[in-house]
C-alpha angles and dihedrals in degrees: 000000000000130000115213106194086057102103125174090274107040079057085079130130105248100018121142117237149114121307136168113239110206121190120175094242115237092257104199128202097262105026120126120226129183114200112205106204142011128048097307089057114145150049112329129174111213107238106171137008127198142163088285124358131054126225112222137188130197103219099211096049099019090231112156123200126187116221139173112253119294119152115109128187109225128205122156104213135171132235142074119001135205081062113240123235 
């Protein structure tokens, strides 16, 4: 992916400008997702939650499926990037 409003300058250490934030989100047994695009689309309710995979059900065939981790929260900010850290 390209970006392109990035010019040489704006590449420097300490610059202001737009950057994505992305945070795994604290999935919890129980909890109901819904995923919007790609091949896990769908309604899924969260079954089981370790270090590194996540435990799924479909609630209208009851098929569960077991994934690595994959759910982001997703926030664009401004401010200084790179990032400090």
């Amino acid at each position: 992916m390209t970006d392109d409003n990035v010019t040489p300058s704006s590449r420097g250490e300490g610059t202001e400008s737009a950057f994505v934030v992305f945070k795994p989100y604290p999935l919890q047994v129980g909890h109901r997702i819904f995923i919007e695009s790609g091949p896990r689309h769908g309604d899924w309710e969260v079954i089981g939650v370790g270090e590194r995979k996540v435990r799924l059900r479909c609630p209208f065939t009851g098929r569960e499926v077991e994934w690595d981790r994959f759910c982001y929260l997703v926030e664009e900010k401004y401010g200084r990037w790179p990032h400090p850290e």
